[in-house]
VMD Tcl script that draws the C-alpha trace (Angstrom):
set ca {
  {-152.04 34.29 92.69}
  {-150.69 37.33 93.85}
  {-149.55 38.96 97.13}
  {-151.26 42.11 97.98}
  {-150.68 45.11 100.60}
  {-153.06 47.36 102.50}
  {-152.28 51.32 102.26}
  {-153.52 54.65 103.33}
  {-153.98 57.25 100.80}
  {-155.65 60.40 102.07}
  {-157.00 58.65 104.49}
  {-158.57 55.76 102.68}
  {-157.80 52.38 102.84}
  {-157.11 50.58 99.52}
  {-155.54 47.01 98.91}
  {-153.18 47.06 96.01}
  {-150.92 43.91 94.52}
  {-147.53 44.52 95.54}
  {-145.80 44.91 91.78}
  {-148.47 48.07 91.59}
  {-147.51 49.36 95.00}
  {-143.79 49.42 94.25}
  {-144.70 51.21 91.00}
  {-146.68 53.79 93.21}
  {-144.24 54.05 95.90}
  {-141.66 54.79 93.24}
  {-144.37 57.59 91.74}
  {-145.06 58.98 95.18}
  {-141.26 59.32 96.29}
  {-139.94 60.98 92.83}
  {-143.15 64.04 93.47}
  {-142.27 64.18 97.57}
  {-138.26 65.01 96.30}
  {-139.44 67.08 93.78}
  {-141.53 69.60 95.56}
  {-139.95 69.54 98.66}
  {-138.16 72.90 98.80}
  {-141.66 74.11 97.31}
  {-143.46 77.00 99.45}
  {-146.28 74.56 101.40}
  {-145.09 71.24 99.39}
  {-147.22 69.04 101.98}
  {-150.28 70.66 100.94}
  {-149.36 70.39 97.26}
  {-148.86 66.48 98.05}
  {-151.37 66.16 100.03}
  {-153.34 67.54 97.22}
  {-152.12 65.12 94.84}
  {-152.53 62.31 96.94}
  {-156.07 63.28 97.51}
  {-156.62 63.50 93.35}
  {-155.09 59.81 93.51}
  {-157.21 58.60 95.83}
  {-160.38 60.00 94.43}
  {-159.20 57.76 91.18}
  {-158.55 54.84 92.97}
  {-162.16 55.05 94.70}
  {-163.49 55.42 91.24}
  {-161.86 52.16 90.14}
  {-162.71 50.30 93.40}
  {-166.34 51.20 93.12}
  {-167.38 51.20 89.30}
  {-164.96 47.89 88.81}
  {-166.42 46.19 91.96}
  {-162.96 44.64 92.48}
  {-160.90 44.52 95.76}
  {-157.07 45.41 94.70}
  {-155.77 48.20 92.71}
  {-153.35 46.10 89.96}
  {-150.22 47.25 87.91}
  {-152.61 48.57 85.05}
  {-154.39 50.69 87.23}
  {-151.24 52.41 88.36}
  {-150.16 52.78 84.83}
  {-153.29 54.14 83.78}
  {-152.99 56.73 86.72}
  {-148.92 57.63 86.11}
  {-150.10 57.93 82.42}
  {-153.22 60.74 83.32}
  {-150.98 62.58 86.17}
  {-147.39 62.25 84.36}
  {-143.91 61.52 85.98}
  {-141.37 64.41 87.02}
  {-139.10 63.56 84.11}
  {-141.98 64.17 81.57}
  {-141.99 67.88 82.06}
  {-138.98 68.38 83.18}
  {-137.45 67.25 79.37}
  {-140.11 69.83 77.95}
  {-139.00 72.72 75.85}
  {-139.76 77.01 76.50}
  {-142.76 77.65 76.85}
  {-143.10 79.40 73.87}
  {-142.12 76.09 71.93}
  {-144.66 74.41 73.13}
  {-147.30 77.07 73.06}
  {-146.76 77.39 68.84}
  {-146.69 73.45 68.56}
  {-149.98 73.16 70.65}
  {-151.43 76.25 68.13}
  {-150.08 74.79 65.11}
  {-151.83 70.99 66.46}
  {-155.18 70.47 64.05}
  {-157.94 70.96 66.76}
  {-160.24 67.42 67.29}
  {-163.79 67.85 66.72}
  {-166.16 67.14 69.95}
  {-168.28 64.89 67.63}
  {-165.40 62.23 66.15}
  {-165.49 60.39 69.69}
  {-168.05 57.85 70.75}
  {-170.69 58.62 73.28}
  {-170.29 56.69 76.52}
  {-172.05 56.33 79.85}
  {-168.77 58.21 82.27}
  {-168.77 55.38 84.70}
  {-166.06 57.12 86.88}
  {-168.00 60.01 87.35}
  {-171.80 58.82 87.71}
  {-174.45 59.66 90.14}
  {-177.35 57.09 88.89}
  {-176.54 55.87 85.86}
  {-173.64 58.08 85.02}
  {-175.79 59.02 81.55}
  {-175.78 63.18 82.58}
  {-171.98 62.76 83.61}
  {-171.66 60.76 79.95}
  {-173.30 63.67 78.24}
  {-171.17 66.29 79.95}
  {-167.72 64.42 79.14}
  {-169.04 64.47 75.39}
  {-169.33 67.87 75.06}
  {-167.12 68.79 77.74}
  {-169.25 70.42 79.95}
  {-169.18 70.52 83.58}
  {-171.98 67.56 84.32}
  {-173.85 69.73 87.07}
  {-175.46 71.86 84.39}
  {-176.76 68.72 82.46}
  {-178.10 67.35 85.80}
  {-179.65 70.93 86.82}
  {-181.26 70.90 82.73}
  {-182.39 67.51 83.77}
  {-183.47 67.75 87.05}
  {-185.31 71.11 85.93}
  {-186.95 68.98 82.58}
  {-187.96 66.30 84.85}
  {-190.13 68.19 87.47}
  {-191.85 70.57 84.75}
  {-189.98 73.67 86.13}
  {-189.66 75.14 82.69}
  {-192.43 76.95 81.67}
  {-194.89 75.97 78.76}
  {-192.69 72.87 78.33}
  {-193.16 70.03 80.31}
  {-190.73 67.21 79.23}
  {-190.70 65.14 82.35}
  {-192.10 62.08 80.59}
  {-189.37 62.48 77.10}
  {-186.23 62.89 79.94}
  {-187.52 60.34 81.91}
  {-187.54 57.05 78.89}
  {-184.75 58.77 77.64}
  {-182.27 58.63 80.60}
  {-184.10 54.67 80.83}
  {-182.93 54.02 77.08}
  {-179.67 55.56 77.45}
  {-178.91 53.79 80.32}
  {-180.02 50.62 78.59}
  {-178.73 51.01 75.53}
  {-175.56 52.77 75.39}
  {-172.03 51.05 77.02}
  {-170.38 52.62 79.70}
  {-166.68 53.01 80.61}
  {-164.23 54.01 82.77}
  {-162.79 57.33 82.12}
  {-159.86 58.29 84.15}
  {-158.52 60.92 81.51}
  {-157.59 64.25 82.96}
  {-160.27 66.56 82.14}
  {-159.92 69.92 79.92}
  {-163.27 71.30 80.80}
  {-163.74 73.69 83.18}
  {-165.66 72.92 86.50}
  {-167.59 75.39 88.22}
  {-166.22 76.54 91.69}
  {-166.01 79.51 93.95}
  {-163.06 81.33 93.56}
  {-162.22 82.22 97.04}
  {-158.99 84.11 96.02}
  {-160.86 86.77 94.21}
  {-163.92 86.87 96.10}
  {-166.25 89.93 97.63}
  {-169.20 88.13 99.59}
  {-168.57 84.99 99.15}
  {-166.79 84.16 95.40}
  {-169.61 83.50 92.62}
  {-168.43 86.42 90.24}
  {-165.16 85.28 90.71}
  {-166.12 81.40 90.02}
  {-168.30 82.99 87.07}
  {-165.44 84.84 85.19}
  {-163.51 82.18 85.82}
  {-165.56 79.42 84.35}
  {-166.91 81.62 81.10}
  {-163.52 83.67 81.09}
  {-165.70 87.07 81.13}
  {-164.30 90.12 82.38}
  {-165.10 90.20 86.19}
  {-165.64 93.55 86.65}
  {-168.59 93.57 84.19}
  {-170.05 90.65 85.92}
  {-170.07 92.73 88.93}
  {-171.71 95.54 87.87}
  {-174.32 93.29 85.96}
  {-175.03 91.57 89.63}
  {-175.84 94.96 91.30}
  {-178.09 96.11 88.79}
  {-180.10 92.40 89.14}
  {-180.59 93.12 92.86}
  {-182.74 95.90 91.64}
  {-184.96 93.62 89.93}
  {-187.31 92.53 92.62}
  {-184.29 90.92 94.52}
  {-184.08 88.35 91.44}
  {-180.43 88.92 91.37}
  {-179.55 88.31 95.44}
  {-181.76 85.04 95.18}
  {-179.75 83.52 92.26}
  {-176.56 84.66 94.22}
  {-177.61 83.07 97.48}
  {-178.82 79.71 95.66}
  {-175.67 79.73 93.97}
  {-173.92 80.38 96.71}
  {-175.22 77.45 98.52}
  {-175.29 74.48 95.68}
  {-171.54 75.61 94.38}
  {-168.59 74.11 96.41}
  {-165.36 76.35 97.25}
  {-162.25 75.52 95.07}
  {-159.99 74.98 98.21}
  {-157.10 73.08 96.83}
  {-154.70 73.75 94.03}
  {-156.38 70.86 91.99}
  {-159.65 73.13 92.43}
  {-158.50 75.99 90.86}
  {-156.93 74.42 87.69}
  {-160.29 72.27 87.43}
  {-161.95 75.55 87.71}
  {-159.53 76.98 84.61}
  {-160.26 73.79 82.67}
  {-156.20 72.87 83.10}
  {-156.06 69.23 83.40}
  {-154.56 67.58 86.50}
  {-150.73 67.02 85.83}
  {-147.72 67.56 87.40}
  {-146.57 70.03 84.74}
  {-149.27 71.86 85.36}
  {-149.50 71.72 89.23}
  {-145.75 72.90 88.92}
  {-146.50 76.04 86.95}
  {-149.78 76.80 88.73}
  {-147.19 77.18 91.78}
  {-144.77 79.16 90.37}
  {-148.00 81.66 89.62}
  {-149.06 81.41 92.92}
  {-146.12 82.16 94.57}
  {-145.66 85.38 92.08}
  {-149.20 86.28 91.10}
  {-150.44 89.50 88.54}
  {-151.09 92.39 91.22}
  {-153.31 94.65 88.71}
  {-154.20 97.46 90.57}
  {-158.34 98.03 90.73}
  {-159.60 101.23 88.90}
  {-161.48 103.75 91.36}
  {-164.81 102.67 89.89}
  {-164.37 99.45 90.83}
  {-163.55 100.16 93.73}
  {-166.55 102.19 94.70}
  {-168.95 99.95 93.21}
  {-167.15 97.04 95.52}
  {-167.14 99.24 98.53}
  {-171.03 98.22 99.76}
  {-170.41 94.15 98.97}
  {-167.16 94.64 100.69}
  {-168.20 96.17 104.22}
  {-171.11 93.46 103.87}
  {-168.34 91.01 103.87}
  {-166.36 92.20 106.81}
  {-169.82 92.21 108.77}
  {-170.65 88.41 107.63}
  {-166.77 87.39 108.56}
  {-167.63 89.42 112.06}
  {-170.98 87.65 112.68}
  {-169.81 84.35 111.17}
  {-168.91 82.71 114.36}
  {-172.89 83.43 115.47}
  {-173.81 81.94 112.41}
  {-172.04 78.96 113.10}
  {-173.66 78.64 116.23}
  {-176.93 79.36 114.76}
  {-176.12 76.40 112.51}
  {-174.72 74.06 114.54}
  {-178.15 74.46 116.61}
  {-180.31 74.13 113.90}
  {-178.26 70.91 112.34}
  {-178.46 69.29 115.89}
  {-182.57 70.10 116.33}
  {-183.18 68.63 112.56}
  {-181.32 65.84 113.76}
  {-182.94 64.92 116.85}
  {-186.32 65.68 115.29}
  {-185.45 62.90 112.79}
  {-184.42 60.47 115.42}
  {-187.22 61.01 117.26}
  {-189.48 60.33 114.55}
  {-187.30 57.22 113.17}
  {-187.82 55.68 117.23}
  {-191.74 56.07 116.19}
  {-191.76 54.52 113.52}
  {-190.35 51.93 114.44}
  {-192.01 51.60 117.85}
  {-195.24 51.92 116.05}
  {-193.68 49.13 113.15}
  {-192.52 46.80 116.21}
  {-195.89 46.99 118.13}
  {-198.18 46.63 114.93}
  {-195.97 43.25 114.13}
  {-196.42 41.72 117.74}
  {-199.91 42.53 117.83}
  {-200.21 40.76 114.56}
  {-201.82 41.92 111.23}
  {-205.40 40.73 112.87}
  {-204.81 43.65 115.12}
  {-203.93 46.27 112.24}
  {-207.34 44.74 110.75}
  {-209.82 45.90 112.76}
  {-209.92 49.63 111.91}
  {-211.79 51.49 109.26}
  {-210.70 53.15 105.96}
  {-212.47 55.94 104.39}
  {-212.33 54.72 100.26}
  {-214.52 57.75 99.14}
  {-216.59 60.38 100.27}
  {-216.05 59.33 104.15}
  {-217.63 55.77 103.33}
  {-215.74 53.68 106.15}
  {-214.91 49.98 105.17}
  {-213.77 47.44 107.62}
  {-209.89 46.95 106.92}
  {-210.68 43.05 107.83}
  {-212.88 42.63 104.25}
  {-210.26 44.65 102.37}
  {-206.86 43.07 103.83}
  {-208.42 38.88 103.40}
  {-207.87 39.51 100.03}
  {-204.34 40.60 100.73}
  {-201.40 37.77 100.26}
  {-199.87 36.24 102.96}
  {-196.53 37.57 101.25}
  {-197.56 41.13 101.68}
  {-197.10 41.58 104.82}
  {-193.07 41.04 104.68}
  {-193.30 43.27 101.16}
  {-194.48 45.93 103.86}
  {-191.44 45.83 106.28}
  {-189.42 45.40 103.03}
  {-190.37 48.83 101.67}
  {-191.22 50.66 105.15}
  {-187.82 49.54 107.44}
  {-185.27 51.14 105.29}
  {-187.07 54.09 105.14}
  {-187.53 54.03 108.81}
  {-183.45 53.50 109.29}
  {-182.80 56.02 106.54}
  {-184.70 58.64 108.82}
  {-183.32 57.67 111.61}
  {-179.20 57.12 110.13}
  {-179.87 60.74 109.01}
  {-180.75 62.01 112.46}
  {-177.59 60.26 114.13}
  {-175.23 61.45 110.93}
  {-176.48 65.34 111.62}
  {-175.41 64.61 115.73}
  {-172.42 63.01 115.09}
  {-170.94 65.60 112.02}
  {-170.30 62.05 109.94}
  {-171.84 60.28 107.08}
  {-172.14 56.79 108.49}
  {-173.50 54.50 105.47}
  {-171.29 53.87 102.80}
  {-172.58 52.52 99.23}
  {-173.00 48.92 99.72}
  {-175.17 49.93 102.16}
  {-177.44 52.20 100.43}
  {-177.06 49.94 97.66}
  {-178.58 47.25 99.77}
  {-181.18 49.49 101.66}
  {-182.82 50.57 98.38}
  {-182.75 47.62 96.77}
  {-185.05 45.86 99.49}
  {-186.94 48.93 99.71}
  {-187.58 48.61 96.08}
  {-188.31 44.75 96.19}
  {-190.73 45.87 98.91}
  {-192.90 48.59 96.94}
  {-193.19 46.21 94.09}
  {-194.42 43.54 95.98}
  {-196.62 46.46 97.34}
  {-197.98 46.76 93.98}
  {-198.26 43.49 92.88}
  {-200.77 42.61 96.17}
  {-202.73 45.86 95.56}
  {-203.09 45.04 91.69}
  {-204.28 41.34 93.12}
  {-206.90 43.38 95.20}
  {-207.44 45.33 92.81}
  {-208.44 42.69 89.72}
  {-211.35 42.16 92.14}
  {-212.61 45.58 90.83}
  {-212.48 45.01 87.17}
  {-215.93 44.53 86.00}
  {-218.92 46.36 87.41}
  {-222.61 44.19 87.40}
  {-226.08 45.43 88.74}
  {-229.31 43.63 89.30}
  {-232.79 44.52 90.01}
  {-235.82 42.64 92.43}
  {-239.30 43.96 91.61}
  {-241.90 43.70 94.48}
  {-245.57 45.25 94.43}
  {-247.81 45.81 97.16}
  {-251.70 46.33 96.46}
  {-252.78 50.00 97.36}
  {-255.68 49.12 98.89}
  {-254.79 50.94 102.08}
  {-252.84 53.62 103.75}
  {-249.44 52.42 104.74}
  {-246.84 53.62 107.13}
  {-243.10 53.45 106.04}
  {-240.71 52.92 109.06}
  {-237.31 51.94 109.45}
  {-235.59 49.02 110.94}
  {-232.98 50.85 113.47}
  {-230.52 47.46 113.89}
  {-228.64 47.15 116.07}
  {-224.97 47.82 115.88}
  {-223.86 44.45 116.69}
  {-226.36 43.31 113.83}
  {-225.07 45.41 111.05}
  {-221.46 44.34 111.75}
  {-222.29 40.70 112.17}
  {-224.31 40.80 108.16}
  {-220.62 41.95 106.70}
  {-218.54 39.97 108.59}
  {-220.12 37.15 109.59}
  {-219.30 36.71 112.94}
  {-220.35 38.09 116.42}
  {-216.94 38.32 117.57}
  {-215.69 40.38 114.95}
  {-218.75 42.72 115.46}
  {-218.44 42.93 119.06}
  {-214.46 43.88 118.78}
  {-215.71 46.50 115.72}
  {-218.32 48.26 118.63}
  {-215.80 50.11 120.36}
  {-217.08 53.40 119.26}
  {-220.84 53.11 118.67}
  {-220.65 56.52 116.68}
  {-218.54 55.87 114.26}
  {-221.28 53.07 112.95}
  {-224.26 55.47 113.36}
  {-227.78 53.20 111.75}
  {-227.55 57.17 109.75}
  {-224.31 57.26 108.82}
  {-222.20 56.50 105.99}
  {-221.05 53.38 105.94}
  {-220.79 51.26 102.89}
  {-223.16 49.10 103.93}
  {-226.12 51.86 103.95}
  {-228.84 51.19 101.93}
  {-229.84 54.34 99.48}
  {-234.26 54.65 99.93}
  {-236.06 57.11 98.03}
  {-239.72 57.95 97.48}
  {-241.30 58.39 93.99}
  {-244.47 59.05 92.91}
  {-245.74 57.57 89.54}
  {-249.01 56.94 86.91}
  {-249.94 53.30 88.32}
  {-252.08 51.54 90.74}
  {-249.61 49.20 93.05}
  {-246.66 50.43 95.63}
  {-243.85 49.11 93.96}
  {-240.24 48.56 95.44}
  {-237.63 48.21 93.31}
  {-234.16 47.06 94.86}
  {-231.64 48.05 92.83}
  {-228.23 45.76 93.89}
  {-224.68 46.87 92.60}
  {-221.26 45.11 92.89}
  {-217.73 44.53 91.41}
  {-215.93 41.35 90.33}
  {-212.95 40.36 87.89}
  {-215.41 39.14 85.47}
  {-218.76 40.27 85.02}
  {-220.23 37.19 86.16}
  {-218.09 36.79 89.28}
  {-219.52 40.38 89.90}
  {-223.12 39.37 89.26}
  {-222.80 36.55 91.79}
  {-221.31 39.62 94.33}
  {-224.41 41.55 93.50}
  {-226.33 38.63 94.25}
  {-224.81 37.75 97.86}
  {-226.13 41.26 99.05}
  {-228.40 40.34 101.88}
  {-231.32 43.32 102.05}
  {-234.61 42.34 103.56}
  {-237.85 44.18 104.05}
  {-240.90 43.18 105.32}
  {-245.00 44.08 105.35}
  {-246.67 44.22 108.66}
  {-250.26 44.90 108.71}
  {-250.35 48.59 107.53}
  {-246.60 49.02 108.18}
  {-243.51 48.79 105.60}
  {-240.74 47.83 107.49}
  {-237.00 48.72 105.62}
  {-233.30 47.53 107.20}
  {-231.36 50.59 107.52}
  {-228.24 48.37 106.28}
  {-227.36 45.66 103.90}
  {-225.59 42.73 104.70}
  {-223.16 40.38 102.69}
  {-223.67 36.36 102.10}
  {-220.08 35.70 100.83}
  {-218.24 38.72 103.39}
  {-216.30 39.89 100.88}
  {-215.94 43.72 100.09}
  {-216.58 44.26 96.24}
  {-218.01 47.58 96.60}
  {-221.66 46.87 97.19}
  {-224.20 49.22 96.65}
  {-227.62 48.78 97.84}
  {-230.21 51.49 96.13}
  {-234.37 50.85 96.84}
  {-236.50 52.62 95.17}
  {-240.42 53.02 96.55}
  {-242.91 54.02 93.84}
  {-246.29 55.20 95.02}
  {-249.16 55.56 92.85}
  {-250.94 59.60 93.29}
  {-253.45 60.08 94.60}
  {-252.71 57.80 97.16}
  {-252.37 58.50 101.12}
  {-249.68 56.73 102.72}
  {-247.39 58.23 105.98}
  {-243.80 57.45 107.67}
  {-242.05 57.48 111.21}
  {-239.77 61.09 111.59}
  {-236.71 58.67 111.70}
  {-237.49 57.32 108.29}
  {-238.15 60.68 106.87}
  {-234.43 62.12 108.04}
  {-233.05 58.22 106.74}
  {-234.44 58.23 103.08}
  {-232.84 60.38 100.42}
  {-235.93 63.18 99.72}
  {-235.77 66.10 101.27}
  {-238.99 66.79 103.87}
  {-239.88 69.98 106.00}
  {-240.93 69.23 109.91}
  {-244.31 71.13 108.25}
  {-245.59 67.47 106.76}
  {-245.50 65.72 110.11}
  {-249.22 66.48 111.42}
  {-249.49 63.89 113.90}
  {-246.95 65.23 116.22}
  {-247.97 62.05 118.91}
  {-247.92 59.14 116.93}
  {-244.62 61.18 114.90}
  {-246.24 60.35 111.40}
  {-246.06 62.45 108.10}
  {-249.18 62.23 106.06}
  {-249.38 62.01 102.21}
  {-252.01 63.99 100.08}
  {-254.35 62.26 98.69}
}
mol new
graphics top color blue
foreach p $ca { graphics top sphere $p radius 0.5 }
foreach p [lrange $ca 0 end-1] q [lrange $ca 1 end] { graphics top cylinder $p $q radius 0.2 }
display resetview
């Protein structure tokens, strides 16, 4: 058991054991003395401080543990180095020949490692870049680009997808809290024109800046190609503010050596006087500049109001939601059922037949995945108002977790519904009527209380489905709508020839589905009476289909009501109906 302390390091709280924080306090005091009497020494420790903290966040949160210990402060004095480290150093030009004379290490004799300390997802891109010592935003941007299929005639999506998967399986990570010697790409602010790019660009390839000028305002000629890529990297590339920035930005790892003699630079920098060509090449960028710094206070405003409009938008649509989420759950799920969903080609479907195959269970798996969405929306709104990020990463650790849990349970009830669908099983009736006379098709116009009650099975459910008698037209398109057609053929009886269609999971359960379609038609006297609909013995959707056939022999004369001519499937000009009274169209004999 140990005693531990609470401190404030740049702000941030950490807990530490107290043998690490006398260590640290030690550290801290020895770098205060020493750059004291420096030109702005408490934004150099302030700086340094910061670069601590940042470490000690990294620990805390890839670790998962609670107190920074005595190895953790080693590990950091070790990466940073102590006062009496450099101060014990030779010239300059001592070291310089023993560093040129060291045998250089090849990239490739270290292990590859997932960078822990530096990971957005899986820290796999950040694992890359610390092998080859690369800045990780390009690997991210060459992944993020592979991913999404920007590059053209090569879409990889799929290969980076498994492969990020399998590294992140597959290969170890670790902690890596070594300073490092690649170069990170910033905008040099010190150097800058508009707004620092070139500057970050020389500084990060070490190519002369005045050609990269010149090179930039001959792309603007190119269709504006070249002021595009300078505004998008102008607005995805951070600033290097701080001293630590700029050596990141130079590739000079992080130690007090080095802070020491980036000072001593600082303070007495190279003042190379520009050539005249320069200078008139600068002159347009540079007048643009002065009128940006002139109008930036506008801008400001400009984006302070559009910040604050995003965010009210997205609080207002978060309250929505969730009013809409609240009122759907008190109402209960037997009030979300009775609506309609198109499934294809505007055919509606009661939601009651579809969600009674649901599970009980997926009703919570739909808060699960919906609610932190609906809070995400609505924590984004409030963090744009209030200038503040307000989750931290237990949070959004939490928040997509259930959201996660809740989209697979999502899946797993719509693959339940949707095993119901596997096999596909038809049968036919036969029926013949003698020809002996002329018949008269007409259709049975049920009522719309009638053709809800055959798929659901009760009047009350019909009655509460009747709200809107046009959505359930007799002509429309609901699924229930039974498919008539007219045929003529080489025989001597009217035959009708119901042809009955359903799903199942196994081709038997869908037989017995195609069987439990309830379609009736009837002969009175001269008439042939069709239902306009279909109805269902078992009220269960499986995607019935109800197709009837009539075959009529030639040669024979037979007629039909004008609202069974615009039901049935053939096409029939108002120049057949001759019996404009009685409404009848008359066959040819």
């Amino acid at each position: 058991m140990k005693k531990t302390l609470s401190i404030n390091i740049a702000g941030i709280v950490f807990h530490i054991e107290e043998d690490a924080y006398a260590t640290l306090d030690t550290y801290l005091k020895s770098i205060h003395a020493y750059f004291k009497n420096f030109e702005g020494a408490k934004d150099i420790v302030d700086d340094i401080e910061a670069r601590i903290a940042e470490k000690f966040w990294n620990i805390r949160e890839t670790e998962k543990t609670e107190a920074i210990t005595q190895v953790h402060v080693d590990a950091l004095i070790a990466s940073l180095g102590t006062i009496a480290d450099f101060q014990e150093i030779e010239e300059e030009d001592v070291k310089k020949e023993q560093t040129f004379n060291e045998a250089p290490k090849s990239v490739f004799s270290k292990p590859f490692r997932r960078d822990l300390s530096n990971k957005k997802l899986g820290g796999v891109a950040s694992g890359i870049a610390n092998y080859f010592e690369i800045d990780p935003i390009w690997v991210r941007v060459i992944m993020v680009v592979g991913f999404f299929g920007l590059i053209p005639l090569l879409y990889v999506g799929n290969f980076v997808f498994w492969a990020y998967v399998i590294c992140w399986i597959a290969i170890p990570g670790e902690i890596n809290l070594e300073a490092k010697t690649y170069r990170k790409f910033y905008r040099d602010p010190e150097k800058k024109v508009i707004g620092g790019v070139m500057a970050g660009i020389a500084a990060y390839t070490g190519w002369d800046i005045g050609l990269l000028r010149i090179l930039a305002v001959i792309s603007f000629f190119f269709f504006g190609s070249g002021a595009a890529a300078y505004i998008f990297i102008l607005v995805i590339t951070p600033e290097a503010k701080s001293l630590t920035d700029k050596m990141e930005m130079t590739g000079e790892p992080i130690t007090l050596e080095n802070i020491e003699r980036n000072i001593k630079e600082t303070v007495q920098p190279d003042s190379a006087e520009e050539k005249p060509i320069t200078r008139i090449l600068l002159f347009p960028f540079r007048a643009f500049a002065a009128i940006f710094s002139a109008l930036k206070p506008l801008l400001m405003g400009v984006r302070w109001f559009a910040q604050y409009l995003v965010g009210i938008v997205l609080l207002i649509i978060a309250v929505t939601f969730m009013i809409t989420l609240v009122v759907l759950t008190t109402a209960g799920i037997s009030g979300f059922d009775h609506g309609l969903i198109g499934i294809s080609f505007g055919e509606a479907v009661p939601i009651f037949l579809l969600a009674q195959d649901l599970p009980a269970w997926a009703v919570y798996a739909t808060h699960a995945a919906i609610i932190p969405m609906i809070l995400g929306i609505g924590i984004g709104g409030i963090s744009l108002l209030a200038n503040r990020k307000l989750t931290n990463k237990t949070y959004q650790y939490t928040s997509t977790a259930i959201a996660i849990i809740g989209w697979i349970g999502l899946f797993a009830a719509f693959s339940m519904v949707g095993r119901n669908f596997q096999r596909t099983a038809s049968l036919n009736q036969i029926k013949e009527i003698t020809a002996d006379s002329s018949y008269v098709f007409t259709l049975n116009r049920e009522s719309q209380e009638n053709i809800w009650e055959k798929m659901l099975g009760n009047t009350i459910l019909a009655d509460e489905f009747l709200e809107d008698d046009e959505l359930h037209d007799f002509n429309g398109n609901g699924f229930s709508r039974a498919s008539i057609s007219l045929e003529g053929y080489d025989g001597k009886t009217i035959q009708v020839i119901a042809f009955a269609k359903s799903n199942g999971k196994t081709r038997a359960d869908a037989e017995l589905n195609a069987k439990s379609i309830d379609y009736q038609w009837l002969q009175k006297g001269n008439q042939i009476v069709m239902d306009s609909h279909f109805g269902l013995k078992n009220f269960k959707f499986r995607n019935q289909r109800m197709r009837v056939k009539v075959l009529i022999p030639y040669g024979v004369s037979f007629g039909m009501t004008h609202d069974f001519a615009l039901y049935i499937e053939n096409q029939l000009d108002n120049g057949y109906f001759k019996n404009e009274e009685n409404d009848l169209f008359v066959g040819s004999k």
